[in-house]
KEKE-3310 file (N, C-alpha, C; in steps of 0.2 Angstrom, whole numbers, plus 5000, padded with zeros to 4 digits):
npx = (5193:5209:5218:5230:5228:5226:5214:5203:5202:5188:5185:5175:5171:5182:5191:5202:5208:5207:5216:5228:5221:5221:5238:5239:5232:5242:5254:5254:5251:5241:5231:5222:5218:5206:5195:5188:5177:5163:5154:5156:5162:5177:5184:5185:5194:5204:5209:5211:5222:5233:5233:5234:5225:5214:5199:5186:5174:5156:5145:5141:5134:5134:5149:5150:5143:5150:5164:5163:5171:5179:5180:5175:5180:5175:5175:5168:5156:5148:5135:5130:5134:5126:5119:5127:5137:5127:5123:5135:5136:5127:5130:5140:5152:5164:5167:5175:5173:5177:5179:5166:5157:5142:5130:5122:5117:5107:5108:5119:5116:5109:5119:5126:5118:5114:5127:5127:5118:5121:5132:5145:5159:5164:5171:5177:5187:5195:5209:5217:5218:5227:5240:5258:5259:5245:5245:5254:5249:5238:5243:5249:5236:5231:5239:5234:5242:5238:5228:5212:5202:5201:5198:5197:5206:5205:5211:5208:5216:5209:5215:5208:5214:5221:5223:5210:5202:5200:5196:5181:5176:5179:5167:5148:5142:5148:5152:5154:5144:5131:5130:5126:5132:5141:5156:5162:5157:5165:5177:5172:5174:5188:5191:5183:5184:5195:5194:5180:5182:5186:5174:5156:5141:5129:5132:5132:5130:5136:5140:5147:5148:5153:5156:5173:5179:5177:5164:5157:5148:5140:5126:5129:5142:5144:5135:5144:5152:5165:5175:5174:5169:5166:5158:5158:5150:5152:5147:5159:5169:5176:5174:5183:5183:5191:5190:5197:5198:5208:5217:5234:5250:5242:5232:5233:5230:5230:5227:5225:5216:5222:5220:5230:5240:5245:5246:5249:5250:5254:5249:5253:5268:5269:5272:5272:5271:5274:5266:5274:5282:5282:5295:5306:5309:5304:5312:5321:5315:5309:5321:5320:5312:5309:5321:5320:5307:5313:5321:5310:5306:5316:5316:5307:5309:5320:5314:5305:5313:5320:5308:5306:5318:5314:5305:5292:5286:5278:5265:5251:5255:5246:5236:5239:5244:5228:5220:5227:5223:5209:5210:5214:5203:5192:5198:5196:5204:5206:5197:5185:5194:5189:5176:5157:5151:5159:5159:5146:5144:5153:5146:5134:5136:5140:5129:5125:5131:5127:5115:5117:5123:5114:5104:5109:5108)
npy = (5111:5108:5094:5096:5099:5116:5132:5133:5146:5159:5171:5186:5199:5206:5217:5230:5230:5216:5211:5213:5205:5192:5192:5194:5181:5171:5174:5173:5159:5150:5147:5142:5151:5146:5150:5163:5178:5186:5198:5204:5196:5200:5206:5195:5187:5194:5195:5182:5176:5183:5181:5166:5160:5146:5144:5151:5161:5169:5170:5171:5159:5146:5149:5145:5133:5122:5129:5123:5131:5133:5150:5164:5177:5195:5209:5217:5232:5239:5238:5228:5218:5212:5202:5193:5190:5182:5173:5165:5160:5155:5143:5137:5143:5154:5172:5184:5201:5216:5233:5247:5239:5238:5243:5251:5248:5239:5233:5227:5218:5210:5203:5197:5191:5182:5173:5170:5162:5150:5147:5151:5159:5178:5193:5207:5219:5230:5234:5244:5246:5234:5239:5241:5253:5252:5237:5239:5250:5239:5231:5243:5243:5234:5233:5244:5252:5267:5270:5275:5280:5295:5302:5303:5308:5307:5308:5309:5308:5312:5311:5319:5319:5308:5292:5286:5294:5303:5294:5294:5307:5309:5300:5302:5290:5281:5269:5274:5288:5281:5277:5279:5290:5297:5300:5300:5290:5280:5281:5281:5270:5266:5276:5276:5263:5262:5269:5263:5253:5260:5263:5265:5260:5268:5282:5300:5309:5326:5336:5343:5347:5348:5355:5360:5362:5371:5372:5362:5361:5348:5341:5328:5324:5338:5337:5328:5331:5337:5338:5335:5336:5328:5324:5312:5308:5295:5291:5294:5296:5304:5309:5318:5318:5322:5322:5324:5332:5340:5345:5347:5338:5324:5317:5304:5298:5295:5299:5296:5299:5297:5294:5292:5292:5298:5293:5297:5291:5289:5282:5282:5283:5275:5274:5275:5288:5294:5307:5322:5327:5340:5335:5341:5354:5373:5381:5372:5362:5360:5360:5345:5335:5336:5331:5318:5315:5314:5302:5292:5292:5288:5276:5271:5270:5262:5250:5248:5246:5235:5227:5231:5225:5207:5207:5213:5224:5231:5238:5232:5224:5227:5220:5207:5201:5203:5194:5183:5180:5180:5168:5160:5161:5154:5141:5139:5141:5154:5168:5179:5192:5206:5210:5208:5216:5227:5229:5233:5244:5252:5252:5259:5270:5278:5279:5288:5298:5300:5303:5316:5322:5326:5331:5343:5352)
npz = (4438:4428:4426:4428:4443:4442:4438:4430:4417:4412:4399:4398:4387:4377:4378:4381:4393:4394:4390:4403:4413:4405:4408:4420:4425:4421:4426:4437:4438:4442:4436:4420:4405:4396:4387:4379:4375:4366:4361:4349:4335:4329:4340:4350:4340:4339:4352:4356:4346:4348:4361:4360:4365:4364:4364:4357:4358:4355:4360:4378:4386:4378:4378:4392:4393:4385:4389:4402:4415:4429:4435:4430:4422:4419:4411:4404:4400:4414:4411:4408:4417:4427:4423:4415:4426:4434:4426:4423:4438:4441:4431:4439:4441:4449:4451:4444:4443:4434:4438:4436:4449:4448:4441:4449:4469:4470:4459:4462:4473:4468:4461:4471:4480:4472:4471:4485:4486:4477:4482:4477:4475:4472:4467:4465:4454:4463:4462:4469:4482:4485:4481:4487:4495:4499:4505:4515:4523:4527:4535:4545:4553:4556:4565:4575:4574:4569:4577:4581:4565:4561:4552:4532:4516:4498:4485:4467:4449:4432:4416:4405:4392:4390:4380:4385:4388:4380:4370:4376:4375:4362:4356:4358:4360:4367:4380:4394:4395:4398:4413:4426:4434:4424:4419:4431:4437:4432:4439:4455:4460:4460:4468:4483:4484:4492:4504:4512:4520:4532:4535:4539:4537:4537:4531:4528:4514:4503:4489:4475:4459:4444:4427:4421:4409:4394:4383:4371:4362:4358:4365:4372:4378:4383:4394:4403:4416:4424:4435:4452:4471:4486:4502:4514:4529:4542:4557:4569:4560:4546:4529:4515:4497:4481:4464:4449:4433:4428:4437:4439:4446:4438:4453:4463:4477:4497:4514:4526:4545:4560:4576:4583:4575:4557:4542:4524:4508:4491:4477:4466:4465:4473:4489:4504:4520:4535:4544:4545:4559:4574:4586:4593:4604:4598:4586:4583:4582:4571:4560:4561:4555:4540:4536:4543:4535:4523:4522:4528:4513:4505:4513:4506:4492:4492:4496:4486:4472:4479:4474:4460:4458:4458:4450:4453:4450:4442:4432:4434:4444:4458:4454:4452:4464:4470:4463:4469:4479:4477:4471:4483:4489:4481:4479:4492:4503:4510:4516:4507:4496:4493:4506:4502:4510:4509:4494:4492:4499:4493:4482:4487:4492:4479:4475:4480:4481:4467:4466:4472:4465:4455:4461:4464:4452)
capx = (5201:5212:5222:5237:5225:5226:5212:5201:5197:5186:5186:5170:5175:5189:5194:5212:5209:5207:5225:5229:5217:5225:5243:5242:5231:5246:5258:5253:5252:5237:5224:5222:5213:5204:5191:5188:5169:5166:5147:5160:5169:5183:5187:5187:5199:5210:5213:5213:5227:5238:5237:5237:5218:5209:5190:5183:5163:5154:5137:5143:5129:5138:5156:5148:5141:5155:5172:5164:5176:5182:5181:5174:5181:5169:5179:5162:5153:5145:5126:5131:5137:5121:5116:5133:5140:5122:5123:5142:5135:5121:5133:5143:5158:5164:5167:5179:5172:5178:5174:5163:5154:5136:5124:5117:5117:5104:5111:5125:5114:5106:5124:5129:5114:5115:5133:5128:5112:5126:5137:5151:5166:5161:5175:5179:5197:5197:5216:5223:5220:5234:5247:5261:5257:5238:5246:5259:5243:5235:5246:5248:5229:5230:5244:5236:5247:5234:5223:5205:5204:5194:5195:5200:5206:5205:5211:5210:5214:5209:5217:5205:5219:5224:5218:5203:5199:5200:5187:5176:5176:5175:5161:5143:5139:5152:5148:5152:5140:5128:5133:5122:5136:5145:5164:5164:5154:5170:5182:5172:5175:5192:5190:5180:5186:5201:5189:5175:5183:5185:5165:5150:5133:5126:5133:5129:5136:5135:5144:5147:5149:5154:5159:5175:5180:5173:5158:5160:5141:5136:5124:5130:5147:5142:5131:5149:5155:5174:5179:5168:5170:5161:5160:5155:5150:5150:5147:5164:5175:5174:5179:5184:5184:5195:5190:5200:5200:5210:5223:5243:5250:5235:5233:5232:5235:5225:5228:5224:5221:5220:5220:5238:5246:5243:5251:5249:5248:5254:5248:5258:5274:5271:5274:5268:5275:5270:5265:5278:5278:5289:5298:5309:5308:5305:5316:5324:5312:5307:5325:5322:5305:5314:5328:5314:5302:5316:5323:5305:5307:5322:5317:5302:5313:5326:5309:5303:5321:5319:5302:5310:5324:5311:5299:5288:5285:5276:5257:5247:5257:5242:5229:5243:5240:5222:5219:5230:5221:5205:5208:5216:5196:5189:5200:5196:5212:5207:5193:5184:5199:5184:5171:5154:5148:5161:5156:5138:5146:5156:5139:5129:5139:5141:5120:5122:5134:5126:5109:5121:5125:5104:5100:5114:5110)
capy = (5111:5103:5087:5098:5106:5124:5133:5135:5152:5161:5180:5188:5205:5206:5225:5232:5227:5209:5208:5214:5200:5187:5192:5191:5175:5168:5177:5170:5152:5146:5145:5143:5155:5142:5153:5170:5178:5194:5199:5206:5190:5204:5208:5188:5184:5197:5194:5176:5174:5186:5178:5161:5154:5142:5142:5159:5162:5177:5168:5168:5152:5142:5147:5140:5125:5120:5124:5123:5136:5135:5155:5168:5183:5200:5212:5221:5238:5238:5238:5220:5214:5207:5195:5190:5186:5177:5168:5161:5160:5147:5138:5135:5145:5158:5178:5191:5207:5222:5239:5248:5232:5235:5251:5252:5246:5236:5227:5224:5216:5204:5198:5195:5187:5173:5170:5167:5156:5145:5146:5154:5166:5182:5197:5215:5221:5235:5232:5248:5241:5229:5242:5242:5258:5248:5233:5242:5253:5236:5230:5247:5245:5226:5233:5247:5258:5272:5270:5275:5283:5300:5306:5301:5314:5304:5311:5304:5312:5309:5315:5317:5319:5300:5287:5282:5302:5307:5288:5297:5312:5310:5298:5301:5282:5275:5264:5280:5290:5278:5277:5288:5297:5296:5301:5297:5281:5275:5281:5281:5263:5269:5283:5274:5256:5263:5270:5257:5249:5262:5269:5260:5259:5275:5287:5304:5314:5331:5335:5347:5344:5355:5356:5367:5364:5372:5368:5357:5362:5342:5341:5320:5327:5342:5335:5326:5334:5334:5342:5331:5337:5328:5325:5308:5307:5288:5292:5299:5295:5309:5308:5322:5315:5328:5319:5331:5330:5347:5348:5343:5331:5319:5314:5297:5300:5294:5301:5291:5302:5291:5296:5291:5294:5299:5292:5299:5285:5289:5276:5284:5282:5269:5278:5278:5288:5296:5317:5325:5331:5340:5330:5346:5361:5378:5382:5366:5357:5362:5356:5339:5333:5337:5323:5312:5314:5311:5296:5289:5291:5283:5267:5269:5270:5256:5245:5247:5246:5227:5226:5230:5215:5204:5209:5217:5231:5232:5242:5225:5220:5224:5215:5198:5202:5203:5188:5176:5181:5178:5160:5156:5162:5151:5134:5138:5144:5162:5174:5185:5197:5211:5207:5208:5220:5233:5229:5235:5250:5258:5255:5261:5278:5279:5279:5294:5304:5301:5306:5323:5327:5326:5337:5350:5352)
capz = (4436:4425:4426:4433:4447:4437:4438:4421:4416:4405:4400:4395:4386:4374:4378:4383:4401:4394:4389:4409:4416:4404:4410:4425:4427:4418:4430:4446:4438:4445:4431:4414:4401:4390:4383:4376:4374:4366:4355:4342:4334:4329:4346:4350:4338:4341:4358:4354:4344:4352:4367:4360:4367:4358:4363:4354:4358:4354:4367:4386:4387:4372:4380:4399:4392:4381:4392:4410:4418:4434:4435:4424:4424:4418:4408:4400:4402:4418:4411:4406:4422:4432:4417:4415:4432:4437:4422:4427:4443:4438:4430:4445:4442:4454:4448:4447:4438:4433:4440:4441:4448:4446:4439:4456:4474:4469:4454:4465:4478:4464:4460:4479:4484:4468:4474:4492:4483:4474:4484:4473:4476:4467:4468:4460:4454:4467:4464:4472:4489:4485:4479:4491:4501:4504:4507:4522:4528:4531:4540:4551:4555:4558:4572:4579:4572:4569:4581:4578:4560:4561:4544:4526:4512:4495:4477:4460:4443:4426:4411:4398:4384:4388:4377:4385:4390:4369:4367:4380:4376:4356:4356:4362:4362:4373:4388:4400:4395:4400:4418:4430:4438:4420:4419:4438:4440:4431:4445:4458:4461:4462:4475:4487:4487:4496:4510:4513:4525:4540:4537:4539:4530:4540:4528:4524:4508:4503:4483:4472:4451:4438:4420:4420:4401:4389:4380:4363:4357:4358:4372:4375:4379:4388:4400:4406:4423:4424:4444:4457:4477:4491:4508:4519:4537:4546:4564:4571:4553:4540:4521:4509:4489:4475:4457:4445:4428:4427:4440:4438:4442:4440:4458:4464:4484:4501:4518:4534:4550:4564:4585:4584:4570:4551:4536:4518:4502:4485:4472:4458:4467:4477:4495:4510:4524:4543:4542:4548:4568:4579:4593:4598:4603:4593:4580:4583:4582:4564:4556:4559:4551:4534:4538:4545:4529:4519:4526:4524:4507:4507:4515:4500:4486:4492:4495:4478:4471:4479:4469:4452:4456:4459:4444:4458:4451:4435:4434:4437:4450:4463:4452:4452:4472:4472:4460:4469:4484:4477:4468:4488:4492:4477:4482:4501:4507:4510:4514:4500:4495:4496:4508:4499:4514:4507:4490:4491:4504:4487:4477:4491:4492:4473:4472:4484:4476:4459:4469:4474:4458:4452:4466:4462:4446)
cpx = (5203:5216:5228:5234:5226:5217:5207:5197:5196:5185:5181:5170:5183:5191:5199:5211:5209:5214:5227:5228:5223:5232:5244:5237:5237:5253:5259:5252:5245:5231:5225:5216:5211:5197:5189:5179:5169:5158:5151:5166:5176:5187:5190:5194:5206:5213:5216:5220:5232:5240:5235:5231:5214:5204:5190:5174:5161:5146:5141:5137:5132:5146:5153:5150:5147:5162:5170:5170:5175:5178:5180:5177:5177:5172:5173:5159:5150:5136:5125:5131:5132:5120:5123:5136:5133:5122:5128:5140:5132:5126:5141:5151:5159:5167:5170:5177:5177:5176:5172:5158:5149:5134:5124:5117:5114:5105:5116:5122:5110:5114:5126:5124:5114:5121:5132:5122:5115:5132:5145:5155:5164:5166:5175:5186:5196:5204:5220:5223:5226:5240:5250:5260:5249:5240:5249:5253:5238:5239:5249:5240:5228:5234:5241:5237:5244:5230:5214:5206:5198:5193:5199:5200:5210:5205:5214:5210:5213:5209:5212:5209:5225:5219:5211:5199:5196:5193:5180:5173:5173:5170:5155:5141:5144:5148:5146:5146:5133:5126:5127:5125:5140:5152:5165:5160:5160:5174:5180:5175:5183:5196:5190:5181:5191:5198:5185:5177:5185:5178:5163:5146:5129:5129:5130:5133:5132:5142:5141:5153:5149:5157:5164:5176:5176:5167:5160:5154:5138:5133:5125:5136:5147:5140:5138:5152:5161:5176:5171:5170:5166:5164:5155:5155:5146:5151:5153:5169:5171:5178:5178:5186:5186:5194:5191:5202:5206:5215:5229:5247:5245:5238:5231:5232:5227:5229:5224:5226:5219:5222:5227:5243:5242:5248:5247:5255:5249:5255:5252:5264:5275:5273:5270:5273:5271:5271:5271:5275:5282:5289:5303:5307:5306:5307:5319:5323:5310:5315:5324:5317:5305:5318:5323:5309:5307:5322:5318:5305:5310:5321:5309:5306:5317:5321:5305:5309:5321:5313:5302:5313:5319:5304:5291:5282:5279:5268:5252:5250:5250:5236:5233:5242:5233:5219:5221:5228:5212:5204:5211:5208:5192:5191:5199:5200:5211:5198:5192:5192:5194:5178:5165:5150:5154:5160:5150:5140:5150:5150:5134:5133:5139:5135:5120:5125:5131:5118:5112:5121:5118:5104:5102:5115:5105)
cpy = (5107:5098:5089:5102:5112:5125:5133:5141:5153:5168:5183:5194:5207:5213:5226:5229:5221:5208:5207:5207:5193:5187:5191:5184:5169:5168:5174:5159:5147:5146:5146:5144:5150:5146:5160:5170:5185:5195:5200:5201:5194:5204:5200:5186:5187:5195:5185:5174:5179:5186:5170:5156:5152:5142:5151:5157:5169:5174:5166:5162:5148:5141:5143:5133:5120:5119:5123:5125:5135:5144:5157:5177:5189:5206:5217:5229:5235:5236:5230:5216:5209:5201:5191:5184:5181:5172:5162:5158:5152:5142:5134:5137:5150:5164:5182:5194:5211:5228:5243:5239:5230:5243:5254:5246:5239:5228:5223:5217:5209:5201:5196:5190:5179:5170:5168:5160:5149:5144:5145:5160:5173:5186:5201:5217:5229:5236:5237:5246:5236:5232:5240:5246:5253:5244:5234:5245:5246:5235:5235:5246:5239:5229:5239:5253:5264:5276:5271:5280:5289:5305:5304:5306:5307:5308:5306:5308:5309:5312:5312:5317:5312:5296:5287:5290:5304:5301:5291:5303:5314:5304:5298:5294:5276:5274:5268:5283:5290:5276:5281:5290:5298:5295:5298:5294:5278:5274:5280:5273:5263:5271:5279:5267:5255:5265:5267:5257:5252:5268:5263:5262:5267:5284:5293:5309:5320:5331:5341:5342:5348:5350:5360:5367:5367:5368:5367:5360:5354:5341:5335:5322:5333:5343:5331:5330:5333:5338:5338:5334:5332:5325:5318:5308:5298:5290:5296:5299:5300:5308:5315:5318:5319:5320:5325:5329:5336:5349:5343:5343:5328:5315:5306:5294:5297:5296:5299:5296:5299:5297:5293:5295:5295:5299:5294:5294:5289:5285:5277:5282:5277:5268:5279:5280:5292:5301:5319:5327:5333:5336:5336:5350:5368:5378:5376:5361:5357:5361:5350:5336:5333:5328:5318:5310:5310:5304:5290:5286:5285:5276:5264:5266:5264:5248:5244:5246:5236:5224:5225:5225:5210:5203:5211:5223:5234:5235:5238:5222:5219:5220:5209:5194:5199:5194:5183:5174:5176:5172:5156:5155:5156:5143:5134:5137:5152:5162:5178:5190:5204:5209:5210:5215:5227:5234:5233:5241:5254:5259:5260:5270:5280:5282:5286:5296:5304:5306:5314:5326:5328:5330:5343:5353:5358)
cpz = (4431:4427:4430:4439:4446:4437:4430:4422:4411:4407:4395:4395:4384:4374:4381:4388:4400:4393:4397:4414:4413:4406:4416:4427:4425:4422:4437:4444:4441:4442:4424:4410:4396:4385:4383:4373:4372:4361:4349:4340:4332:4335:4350:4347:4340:4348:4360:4352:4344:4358:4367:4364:4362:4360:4363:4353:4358:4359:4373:4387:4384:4377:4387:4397:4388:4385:4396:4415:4425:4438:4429:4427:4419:4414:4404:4403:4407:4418:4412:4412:4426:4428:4417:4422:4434:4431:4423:4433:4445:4435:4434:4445:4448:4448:4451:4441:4440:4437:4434:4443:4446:4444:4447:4463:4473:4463:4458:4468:4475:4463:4467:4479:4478:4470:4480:4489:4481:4477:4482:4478:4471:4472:4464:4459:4456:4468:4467:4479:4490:4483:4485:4495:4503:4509:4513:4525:4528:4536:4546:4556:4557:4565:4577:4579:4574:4574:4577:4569:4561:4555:4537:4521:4505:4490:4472:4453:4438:4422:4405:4390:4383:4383:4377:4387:4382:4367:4371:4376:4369:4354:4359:4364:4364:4380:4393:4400:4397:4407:4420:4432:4429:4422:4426:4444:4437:4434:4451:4463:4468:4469:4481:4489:4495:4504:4514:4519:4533:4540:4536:4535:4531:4538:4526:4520:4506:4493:4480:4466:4450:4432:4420:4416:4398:4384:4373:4359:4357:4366:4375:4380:4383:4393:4405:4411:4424:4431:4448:4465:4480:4498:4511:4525:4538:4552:4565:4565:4549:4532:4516:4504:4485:4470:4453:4437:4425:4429:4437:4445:4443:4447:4457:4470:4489:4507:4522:4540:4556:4572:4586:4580:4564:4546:4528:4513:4496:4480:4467:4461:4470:4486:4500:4517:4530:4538:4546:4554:4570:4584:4595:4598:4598:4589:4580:4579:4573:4559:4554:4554:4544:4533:4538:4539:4523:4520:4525:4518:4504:4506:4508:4495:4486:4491:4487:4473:4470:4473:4463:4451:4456:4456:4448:4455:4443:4436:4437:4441:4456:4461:4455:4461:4471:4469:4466:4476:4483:4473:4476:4493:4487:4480:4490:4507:4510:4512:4510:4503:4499:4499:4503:4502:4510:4500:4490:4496:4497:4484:4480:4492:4486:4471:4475:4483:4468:4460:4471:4471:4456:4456:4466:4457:4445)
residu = (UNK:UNK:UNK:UNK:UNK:UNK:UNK:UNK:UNK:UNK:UNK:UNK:UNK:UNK:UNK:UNK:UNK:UNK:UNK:UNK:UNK:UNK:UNK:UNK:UNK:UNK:UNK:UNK:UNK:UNK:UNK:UNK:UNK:UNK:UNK:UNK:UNK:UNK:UNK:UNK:UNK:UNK:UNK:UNK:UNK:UNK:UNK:UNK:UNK:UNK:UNK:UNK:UNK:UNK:UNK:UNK:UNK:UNK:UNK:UNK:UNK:UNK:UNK:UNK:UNK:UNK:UNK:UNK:UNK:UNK:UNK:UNK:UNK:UNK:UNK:UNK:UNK:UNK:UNK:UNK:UNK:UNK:UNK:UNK:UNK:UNK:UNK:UNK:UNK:UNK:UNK:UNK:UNK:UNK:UNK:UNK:UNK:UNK:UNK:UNK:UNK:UNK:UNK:UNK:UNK:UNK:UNK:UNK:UNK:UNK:UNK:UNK:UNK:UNK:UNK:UNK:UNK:UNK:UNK:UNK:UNK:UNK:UNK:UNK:UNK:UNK:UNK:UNK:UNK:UNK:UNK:UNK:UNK:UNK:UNK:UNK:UNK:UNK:UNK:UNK:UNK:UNK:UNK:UNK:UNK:UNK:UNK:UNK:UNK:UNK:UNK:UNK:UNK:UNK:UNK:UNK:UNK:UNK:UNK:UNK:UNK:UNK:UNK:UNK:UNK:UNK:UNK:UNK:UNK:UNK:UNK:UNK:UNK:UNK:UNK:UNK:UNK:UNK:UNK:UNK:UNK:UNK:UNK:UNK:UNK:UNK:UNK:UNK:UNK:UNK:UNK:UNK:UNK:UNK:UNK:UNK:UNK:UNK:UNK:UNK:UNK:UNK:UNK:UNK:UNK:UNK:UNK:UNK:UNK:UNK:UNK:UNK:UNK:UNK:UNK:UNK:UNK:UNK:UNK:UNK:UNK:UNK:UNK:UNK:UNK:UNK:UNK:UNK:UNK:UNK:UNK:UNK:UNK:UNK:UNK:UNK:UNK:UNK:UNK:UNK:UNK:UNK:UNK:UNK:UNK:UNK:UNK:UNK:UNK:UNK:UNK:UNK:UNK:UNK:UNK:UNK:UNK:UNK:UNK:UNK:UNK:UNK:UNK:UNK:UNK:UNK:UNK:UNK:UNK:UNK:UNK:UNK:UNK:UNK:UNK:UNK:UNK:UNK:UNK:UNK:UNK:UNK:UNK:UNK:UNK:UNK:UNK:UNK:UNK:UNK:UNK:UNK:UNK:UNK:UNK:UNK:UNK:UNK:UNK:UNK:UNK:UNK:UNK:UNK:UNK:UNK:UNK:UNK:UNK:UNK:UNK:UNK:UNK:UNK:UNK:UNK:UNK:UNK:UNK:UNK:UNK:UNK:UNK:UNK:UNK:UNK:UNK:UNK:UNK:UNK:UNK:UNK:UNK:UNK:UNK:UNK:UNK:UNK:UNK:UNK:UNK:UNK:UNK:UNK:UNK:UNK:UNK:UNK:UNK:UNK:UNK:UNK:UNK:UNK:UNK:UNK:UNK:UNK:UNK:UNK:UNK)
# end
């Protein structure tokens, strides 16, 4: 730490999501960015002197040795990440990556096990768990509320004709491509963070892939699978997975059905509310459930409303969450944000959907 007890961070990978990282470690007040690391001194500088940090290194060994960081944060394509993180690791920092968080189970299982070795904090920005509807369905689940959860229905869209769909889609030699689930090794992270946590390790999945676009004639780019289905079994808990590059609106939704009750999560909005039920009668009964949903809403809207007056509200709000959770786990205030066991539970499902997709081919 520094002299004002502030954390010292460094940030390995000057790409768009490094802006994200340095704002909100800036936001939450509890560390400071001293150094910037990138193979491409372009990309170094840029991010440098746009957000006003003065150590620029193109060698994560050179930045180590030189700032000695508190915390490194991991901002790079995923191939990179095991050398990376064990390298910080070694150097006695603690680690919060990026997703996806490793290639492979296994890669994973080398970054965990150097962090228990050294005795570091090492974390993933799984940051939808921290939206607002996560943050209230924990707390239903902390209470109860639910009861046992017996099935999970998870959807996620991706608009190929955003930004980063168009850098995918028009070059064969982006990072994705690289991936062995491709296009949806990058979301998967996504999908399945949100689930982890009411399945265990005794998973079995079943999946179907396709292409529905049209074919371009480049076979890098056509090998890319855009519509994913699949299905996991954990003992008595079940999941259905919708990754849709196709459908409208691009989803972003999670549905929790528990032996009690069952609420449906909307990350784009912000929203989580019970499923409608009757409580009268017949025809009666079938007026109210309306009123009742929308009322829900309601008490959504006015809650987020609050979130706006309060600068709440903004797209990184749930990284500003996750982070401040996991510098309360670094100074020894907190428990890991994401346990390590759910960690290696996304990887470990993601090798067996990627393993889904090769057998259905």
């Amino acid at each position: 730490m520094n002299g004002d007890g502030v954390l010292k961070v460094a940030i390995v990978g000057c790409g768009k999501i490094a802006d994200g990282h340095v704002e909100q470690i800036r936001a939450i007040g509890r560390g400071e960015v001293v150094a910037v690391c990138d193979r491409e001194p372009l990309m170094v500088e840029q991010l440098a002197v746009r957000m006003g940090i003065s150590g620029q290194f193109t060698d994560v060994h050179d930045m180590l040795a030189t700032v000695r960081p508190d915390v490194v944060h991991i901002a790079t394509p995923p191939d990179s990440h095991v050398m990376l993180a064990c390298a910080a690791l070694d150097a006695g920092c603690h680690v919060f990556v990026e997703k996806p968080f490793a290639m492979t189970t296994a890669d994973a299982q080398v970054i965990l096990e150097r962090a228990r070795q050294v005795g570091k904090r090492v974390s993933v920005n799984y940051l939808y768990n921290f939206e607002p509807p996560g943050l209230e369905l924990e707390k239903l689940m902390g209470k109860g509320a639910l009861g046992d959860v017996v099935h999970l229905e998870t959807n996620y869209g991706y608009n190929l004709a955003g930004d980063y769909g168009l850098a995918v889609m028009a070059d064969p030699n982006h990072w994705v491509h690289r991936l062995p689930g491709k296009l949806f090794h990058n979301v998967l992270d996504h999908v399945l963070a949100k689930v982890v946590p009411f399945i265990g390790d005794d998973t079995t999945v079943q999946v179907l892939a396709f292409r529905r676009r049209e074919a371009t004639g480049n076979p890098v780019i056509d090998a890319l699978n855009d519509e994913l289905r699949f299905m996991l079994r954990s003992g008595g808990t079940t999941v259905t997975g919708l990754v849709s590059a196709h459908g409208r609106p691009v989803a972003h939704s999670l549905r929790v059905v528990g032996t009690k009750d069952t609420v449906e999560l909307d990350y784009g909005t912000r929203t989580l509310v019970q499923s409608a039920r009757w409580t009268q009668p017949s025809a009666l009964g079938r007026l109210f459930p309306p009123w009742v949903q929308a009322r829900q809403f309601l008490r959504n809207g006015m809650s987020s409303l609050g979130q706006f007056r309060r600068h709440e509200f903004h797209y990184f709000q749930c990284m500003r969450v996750l982070l401040d959770r996991f510098y309360d786990s670094v100074e020894g205030r907190g428990e890991d944000p994401i346990p390590a066991a759910q960690i290696l539970r996304v990887c470990r499902v993601i090798d067996q959907i990627v393993e889904g997709m090769e057998t259905a081919r």
